[in-house]
C-alpha atoms as a printed R data frame, in Angstrom:
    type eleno elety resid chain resno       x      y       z
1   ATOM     1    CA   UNK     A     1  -2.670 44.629 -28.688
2   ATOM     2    CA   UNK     A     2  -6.305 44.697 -28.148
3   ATOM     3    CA   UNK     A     3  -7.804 47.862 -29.606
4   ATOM     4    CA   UNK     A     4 -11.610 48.573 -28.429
5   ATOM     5    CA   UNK     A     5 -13.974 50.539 -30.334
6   ATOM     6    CA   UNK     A     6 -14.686 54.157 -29.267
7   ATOM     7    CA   UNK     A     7 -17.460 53.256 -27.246
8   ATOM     8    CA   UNK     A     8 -16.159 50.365 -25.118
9   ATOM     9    CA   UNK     A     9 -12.752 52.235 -25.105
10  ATOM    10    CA   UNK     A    10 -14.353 55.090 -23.215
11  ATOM    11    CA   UNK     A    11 -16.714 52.570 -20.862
12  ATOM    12    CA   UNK     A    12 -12.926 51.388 -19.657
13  ATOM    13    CA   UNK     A    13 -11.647 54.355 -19.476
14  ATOM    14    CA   UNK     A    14 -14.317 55.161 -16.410
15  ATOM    15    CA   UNK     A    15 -12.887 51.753 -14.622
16  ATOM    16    CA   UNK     A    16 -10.536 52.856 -11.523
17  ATOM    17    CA   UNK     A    17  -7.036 51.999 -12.190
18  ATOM    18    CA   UNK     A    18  -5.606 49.169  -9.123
19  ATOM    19    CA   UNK     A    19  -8.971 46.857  -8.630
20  ATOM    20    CA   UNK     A    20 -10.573 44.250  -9.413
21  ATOM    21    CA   UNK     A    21 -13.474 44.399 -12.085
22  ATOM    22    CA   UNK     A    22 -17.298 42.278 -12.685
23  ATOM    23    CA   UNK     A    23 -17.927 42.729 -16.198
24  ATOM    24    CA   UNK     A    24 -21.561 42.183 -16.122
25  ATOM    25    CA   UNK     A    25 -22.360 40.752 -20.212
26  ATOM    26    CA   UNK     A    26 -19.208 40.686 -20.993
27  ATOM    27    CA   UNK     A    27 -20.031 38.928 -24.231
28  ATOM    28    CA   UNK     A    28 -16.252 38.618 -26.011
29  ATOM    29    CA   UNK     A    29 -14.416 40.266 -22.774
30  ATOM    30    CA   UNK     A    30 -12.893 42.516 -24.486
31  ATOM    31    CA   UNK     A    31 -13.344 45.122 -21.575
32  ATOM    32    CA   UNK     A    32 -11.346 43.389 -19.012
33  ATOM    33    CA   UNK     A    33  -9.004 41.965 -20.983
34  ATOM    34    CA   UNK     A    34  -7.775 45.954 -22.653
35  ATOM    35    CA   UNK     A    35  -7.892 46.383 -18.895
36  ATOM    36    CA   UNK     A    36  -5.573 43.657 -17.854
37  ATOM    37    CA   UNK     A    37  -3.677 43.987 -20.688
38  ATOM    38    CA   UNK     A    38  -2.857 47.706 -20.031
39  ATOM    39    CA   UNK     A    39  -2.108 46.556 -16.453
40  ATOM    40    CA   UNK     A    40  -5.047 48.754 -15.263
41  ATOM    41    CA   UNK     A    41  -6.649 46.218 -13.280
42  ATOM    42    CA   UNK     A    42  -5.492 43.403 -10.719
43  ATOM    43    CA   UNK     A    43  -7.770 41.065 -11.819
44  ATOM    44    CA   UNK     A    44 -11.149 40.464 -13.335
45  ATOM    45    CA   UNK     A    45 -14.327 38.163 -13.275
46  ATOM    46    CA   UNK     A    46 -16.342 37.902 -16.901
47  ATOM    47    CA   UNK     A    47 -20.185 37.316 -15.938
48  ATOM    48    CA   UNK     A    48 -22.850 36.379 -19.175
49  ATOM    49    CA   UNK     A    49 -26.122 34.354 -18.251
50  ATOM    50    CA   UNK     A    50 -25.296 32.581 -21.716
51  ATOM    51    CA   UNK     A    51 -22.337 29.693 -21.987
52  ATOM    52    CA   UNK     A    52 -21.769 30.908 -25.699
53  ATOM    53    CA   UNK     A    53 -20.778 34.400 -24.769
54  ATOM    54    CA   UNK     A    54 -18.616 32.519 -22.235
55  ATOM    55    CA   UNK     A    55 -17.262 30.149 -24.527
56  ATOM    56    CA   UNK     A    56 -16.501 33.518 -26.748
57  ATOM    57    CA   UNK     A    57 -14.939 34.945 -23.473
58  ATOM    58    CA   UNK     A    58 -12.665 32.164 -22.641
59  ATOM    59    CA   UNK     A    59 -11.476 31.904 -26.111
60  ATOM    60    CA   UNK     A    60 -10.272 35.615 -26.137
61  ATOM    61    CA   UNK     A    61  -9.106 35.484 -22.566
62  ATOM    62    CA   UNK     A    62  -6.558 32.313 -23.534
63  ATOM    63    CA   UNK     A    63  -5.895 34.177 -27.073
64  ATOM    64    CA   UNK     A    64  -4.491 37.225 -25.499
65  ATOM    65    CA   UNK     A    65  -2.943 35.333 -22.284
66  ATOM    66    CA   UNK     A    66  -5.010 36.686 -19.526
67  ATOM    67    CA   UNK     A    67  -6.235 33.497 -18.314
68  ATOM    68    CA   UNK     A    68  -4.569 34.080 -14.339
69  ATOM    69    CA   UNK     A    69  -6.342 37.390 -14.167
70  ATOM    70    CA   UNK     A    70  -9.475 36.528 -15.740
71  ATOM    71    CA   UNK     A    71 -12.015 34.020 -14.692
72  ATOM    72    CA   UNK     A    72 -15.601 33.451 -16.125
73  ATOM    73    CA   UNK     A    73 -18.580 33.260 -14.417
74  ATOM    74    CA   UNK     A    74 -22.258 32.129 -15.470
75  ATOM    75    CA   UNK     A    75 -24.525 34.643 -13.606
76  ATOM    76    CA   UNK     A    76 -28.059 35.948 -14.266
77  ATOM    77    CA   UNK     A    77 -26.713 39.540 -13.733
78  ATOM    78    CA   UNK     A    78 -25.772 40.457 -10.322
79  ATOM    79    CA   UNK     A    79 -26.330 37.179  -9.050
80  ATOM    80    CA   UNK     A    80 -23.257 34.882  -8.864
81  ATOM    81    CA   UNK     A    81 -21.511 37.927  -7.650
82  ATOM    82    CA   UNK     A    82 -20.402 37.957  -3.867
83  ATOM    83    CA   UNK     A    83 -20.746 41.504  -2.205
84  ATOM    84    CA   UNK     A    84 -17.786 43.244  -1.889
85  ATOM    85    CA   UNK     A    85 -16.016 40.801  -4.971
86  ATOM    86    CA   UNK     A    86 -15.011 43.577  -6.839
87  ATOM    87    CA   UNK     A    87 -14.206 46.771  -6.797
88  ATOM    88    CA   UNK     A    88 -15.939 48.047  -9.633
89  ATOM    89    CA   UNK     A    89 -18.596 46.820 -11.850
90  ATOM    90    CA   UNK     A    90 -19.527 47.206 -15.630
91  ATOM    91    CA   UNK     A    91 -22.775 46.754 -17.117
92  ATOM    92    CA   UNK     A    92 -22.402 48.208 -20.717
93  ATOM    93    CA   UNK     A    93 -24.753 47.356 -23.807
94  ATOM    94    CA   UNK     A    94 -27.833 46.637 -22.471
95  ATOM    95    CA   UNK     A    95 -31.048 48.378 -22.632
96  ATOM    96    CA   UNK     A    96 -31.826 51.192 -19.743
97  ATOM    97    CA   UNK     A    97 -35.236 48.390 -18.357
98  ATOM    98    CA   UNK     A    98 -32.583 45.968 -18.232
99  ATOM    99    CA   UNK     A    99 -29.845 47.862 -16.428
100 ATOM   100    CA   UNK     A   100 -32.240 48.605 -13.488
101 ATOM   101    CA   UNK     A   101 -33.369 45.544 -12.733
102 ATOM   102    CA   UNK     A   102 -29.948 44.575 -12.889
103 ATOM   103    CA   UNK     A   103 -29.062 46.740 -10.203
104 ATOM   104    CA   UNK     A   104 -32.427 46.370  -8.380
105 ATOM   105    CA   UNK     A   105 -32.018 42.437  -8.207
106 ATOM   106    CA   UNK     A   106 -28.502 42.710  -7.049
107 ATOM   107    CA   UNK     A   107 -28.899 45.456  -4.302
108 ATOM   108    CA   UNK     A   108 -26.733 44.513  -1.874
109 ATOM   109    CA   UNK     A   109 -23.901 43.433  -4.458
110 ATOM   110    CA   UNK     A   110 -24.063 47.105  -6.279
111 ATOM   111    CA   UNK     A   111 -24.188 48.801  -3.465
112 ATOM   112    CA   UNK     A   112 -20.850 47.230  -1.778
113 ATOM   113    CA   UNK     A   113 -19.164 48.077  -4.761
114 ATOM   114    CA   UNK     A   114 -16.403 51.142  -5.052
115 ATOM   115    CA   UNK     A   115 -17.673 52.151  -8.290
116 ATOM   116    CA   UNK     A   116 -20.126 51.042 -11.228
117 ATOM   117    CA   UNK     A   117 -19.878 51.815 -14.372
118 ATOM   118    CA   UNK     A   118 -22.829 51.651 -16.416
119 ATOM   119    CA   UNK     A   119 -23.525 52.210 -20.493
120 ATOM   120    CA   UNK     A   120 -27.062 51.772 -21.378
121 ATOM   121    CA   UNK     A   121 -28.109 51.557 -24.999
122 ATOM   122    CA   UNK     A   122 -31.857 53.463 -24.445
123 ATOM   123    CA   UNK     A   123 -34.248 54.383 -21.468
124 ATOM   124    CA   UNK     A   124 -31.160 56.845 -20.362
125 ATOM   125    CA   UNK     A   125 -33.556 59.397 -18.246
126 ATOM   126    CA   UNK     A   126 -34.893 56.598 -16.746
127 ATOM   127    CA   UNK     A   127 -31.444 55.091 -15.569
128 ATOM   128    CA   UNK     A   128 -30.776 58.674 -14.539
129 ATOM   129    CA   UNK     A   129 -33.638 59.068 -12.520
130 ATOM   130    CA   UNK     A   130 -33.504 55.378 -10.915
131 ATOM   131    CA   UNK     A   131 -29.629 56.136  -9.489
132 ATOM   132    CA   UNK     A   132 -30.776 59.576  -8.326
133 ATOM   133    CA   UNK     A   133 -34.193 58.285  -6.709
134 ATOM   134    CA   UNK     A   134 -32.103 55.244  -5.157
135 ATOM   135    CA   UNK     A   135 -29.050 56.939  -3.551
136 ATOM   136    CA   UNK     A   136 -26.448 56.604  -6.113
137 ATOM   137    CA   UNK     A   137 -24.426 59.258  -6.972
138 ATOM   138    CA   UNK     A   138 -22.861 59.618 -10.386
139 ATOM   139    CA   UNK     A   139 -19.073 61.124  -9.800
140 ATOM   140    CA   UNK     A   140 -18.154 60.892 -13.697
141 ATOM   141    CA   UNK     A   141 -20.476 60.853 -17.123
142 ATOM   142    CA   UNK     A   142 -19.609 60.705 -20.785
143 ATOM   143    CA   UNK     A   143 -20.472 60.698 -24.055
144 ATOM   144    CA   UNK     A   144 -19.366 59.547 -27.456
145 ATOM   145    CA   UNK     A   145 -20.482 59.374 -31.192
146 ATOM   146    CA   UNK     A   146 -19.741 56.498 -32.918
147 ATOM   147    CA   UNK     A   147 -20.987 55.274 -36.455
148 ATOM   148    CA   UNK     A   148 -23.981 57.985 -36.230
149 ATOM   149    CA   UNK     A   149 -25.070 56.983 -32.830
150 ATOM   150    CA   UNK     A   150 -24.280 58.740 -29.306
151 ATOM   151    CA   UNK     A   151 -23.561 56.881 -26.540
152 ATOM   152    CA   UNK     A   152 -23.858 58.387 -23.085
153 ATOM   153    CA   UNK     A   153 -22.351 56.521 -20.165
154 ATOM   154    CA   UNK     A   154 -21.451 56.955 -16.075
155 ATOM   155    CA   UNK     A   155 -20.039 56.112 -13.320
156 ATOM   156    CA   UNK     A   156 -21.831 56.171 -10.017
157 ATOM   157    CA   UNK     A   157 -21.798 54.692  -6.118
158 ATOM   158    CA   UNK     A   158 -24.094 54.030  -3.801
159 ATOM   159    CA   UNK     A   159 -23.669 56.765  -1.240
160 ATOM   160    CA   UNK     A   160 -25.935 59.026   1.356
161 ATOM   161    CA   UNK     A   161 -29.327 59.932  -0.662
162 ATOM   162    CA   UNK     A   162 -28.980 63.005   0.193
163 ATOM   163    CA   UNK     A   163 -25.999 63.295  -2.162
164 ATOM   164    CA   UNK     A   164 -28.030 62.451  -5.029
165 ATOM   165    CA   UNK     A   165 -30.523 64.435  -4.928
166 ATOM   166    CA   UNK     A   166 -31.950 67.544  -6.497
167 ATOM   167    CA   UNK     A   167 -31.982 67.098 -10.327
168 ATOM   168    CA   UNK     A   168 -34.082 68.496 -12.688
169 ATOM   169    CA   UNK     A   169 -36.096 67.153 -15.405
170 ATOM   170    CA   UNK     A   170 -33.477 68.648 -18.484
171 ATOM   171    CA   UNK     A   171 -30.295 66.987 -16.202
172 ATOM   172    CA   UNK     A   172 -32.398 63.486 -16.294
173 ATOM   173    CA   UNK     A   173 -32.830 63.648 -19.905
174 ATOM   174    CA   UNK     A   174 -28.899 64.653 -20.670
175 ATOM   175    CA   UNK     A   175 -27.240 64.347 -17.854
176 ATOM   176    CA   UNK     A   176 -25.723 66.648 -14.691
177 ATOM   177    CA   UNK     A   177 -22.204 66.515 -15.605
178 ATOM   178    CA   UNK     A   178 -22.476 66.663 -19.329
179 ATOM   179    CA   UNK     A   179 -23.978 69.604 -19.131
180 ATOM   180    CA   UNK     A   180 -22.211 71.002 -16.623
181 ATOM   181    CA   UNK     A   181 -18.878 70.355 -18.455
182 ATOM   182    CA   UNK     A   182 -20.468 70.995 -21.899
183 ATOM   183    CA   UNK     A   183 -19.641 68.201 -23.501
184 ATOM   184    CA   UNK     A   184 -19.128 68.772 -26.906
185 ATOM   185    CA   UNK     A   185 -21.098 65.684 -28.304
186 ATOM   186    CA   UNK     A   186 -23.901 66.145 -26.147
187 ATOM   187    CA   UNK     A   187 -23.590 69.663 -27.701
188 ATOM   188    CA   UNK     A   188 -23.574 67.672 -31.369
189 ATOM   189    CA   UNK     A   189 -26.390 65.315 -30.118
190 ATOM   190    CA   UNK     A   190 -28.629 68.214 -28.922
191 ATOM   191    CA   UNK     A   191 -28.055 70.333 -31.964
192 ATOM   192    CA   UNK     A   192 -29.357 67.341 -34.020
193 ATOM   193    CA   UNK     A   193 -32.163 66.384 -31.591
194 ATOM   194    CA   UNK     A   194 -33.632 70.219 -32.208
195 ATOM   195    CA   UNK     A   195 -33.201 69.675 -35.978
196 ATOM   196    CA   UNK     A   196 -35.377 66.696 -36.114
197 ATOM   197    CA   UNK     A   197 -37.880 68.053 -33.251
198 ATOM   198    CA   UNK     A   198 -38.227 70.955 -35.647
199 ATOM   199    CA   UNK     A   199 -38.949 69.585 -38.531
200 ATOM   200    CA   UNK     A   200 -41.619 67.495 -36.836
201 ATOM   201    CA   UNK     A   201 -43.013 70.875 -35.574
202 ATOM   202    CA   UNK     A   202 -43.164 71.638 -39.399
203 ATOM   203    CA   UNK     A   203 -44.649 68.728 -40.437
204 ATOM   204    CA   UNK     A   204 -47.455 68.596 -37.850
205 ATOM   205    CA   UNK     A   205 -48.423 72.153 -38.393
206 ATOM   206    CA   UNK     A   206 -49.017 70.911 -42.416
207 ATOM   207    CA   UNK     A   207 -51.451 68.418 -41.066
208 ATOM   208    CA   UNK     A   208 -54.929 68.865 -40.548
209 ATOM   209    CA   UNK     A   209 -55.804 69.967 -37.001
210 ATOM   210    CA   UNK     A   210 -57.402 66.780 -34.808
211 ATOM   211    CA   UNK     A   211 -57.233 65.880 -31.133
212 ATOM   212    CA   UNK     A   212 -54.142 63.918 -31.702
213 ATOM   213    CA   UNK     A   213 -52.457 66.026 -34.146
214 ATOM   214    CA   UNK     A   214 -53.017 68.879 -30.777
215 ATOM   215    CA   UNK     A   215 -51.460 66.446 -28.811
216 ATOM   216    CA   UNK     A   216 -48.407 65.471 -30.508
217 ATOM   217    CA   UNK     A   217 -47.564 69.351 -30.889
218 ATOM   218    CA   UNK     A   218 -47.857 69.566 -27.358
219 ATOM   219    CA   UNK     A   219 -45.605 66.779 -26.777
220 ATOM   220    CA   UNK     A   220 -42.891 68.155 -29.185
221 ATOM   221    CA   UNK     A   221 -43.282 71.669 -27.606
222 ATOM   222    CA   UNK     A   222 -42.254 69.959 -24.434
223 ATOM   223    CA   UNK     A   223 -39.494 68.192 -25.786
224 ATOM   224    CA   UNK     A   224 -38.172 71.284 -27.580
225 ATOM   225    CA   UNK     A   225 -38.514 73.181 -23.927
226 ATOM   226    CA   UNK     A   226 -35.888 70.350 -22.243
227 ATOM   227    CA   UNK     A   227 -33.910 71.022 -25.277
228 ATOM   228    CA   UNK     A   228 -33.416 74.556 -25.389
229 ATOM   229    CA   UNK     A   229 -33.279 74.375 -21.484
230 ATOM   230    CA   UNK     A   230 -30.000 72.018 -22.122
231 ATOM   231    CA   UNK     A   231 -28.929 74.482 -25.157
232 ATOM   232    CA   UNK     A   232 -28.700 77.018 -22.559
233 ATOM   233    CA   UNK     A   233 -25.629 75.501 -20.735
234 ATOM   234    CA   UNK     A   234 -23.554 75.968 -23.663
235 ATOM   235    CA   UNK     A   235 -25.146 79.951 -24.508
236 ATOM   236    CA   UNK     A   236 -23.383 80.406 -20.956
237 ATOM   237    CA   UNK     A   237 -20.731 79.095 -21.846
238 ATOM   238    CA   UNK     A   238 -20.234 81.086 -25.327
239 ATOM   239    CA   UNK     A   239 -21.060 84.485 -23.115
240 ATOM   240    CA   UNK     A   240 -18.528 83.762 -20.382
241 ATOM   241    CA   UNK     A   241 -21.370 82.730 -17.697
242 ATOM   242    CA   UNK     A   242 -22.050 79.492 -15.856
């Protein structure tokens, strides 16, 4: 059996169980084959723009014997996807720039799909703020920690904009439904994001006072709003509010 690591265990968990899957980078595969292999999916297409990360693909696909439900594809993204091909798509691993002009080059593709799950590795406001400015709405978000880093991830479709609407600045930067559900590693990450914006704070007031030390105060003072704006959810939560 296939066992995934934490992070792209919980990117397949987000996958609908029934259809058919794009893994967009799919690298070794290793997302659609745990899905086949757990019979969550019907079938799956493996998209890389490089043949080596195909080659990989092909060789796990055959090693695990998942070659009739997997096929792989050589596609620049979105691309060599038809509209409507599958019924969900991953695009995990990649940086935030990349994942939105992903989704901006294939427009019609990602928005004729039932779901898309997406797992950037930075940029994360700015993911957050492209689906919500663009008429996707995210249904499901998560978060893990793995081997000191925190991965955020969600699933979203392209639905009426006025359904996606309405977020603030603090729910771009961490996420509506994380902090509505108070996750507990966003609570972990945010903890240790005040630690380190604190000790900054300390730090700069040690300096000697210039234009830019004024500046980089002010910008940590703003970040440290956001933060204890986010911190809040979970006060709530601790006093019995919402």
């Amino acid at each position: 059996m296939l066992k995934l690591s934490k992070r792209l265990q919980t990117v397949a968990s987000l996958v609908p169980e029934g259809g058919s899957l794009a893994d967009i980078g799919t690298d070794h595969a290793y997302i659609p084959i745990y899905l086949c292999l757990e019979k969550r999916i019907s079938a799956a297409i493996a998209m890389d723009i490089g043949t080596g990360p195909l080659e990989r693909a092909a060789e796990h696909i055959a090693l695990y014997g998942c070659g009739a439900q997997i096929t792989t594809r050589l596609s620049d993204g979105l691309k060599a996807l038809s509209p409507g091909e599958a019924d969900c798509i991953v695009i995990a691993g990649m940086g935030g720039g990349l994942v939105i002009h992903i989704l901006e080059e294939g427009k019609k593709t990602a928005h004729m799909a039932g779901r898309i799950v997406l797992q950037p590795q930075s940029e994360i406001p700015a993911v957050r703020r492209y689906l919500a400015e663009h008429g996707y709405v995210t249904d499901a978000e998560e978060m893990v920690l793995e081997d000191g880093k925190y991965y955020p991830m969600m699933r979203v479709f392209y639905g009426p904009p006025e359904e996606s609407r309405g977020a603030c600045e603090t729910e771009f930067l961490y996420g509506t439904k994380l902090l509505r559900r108070r996750h507990p590693v966003l609570l972990s990450y945010l903890q240790k994001e005040r630690r380190q914006y604190l000790d900054i704070m300390g730090e700069l007031g040690r300096q000697t006072k210039t234009e830019k030390i004024a500046v980089r105060i002010g910008q940590m003072e703003e970040k440290l709003f956001y933060n204890k704006e986010a911190l809040a959810y979970f006060a709530n939560a601790r006093e019995g509010g919402d």
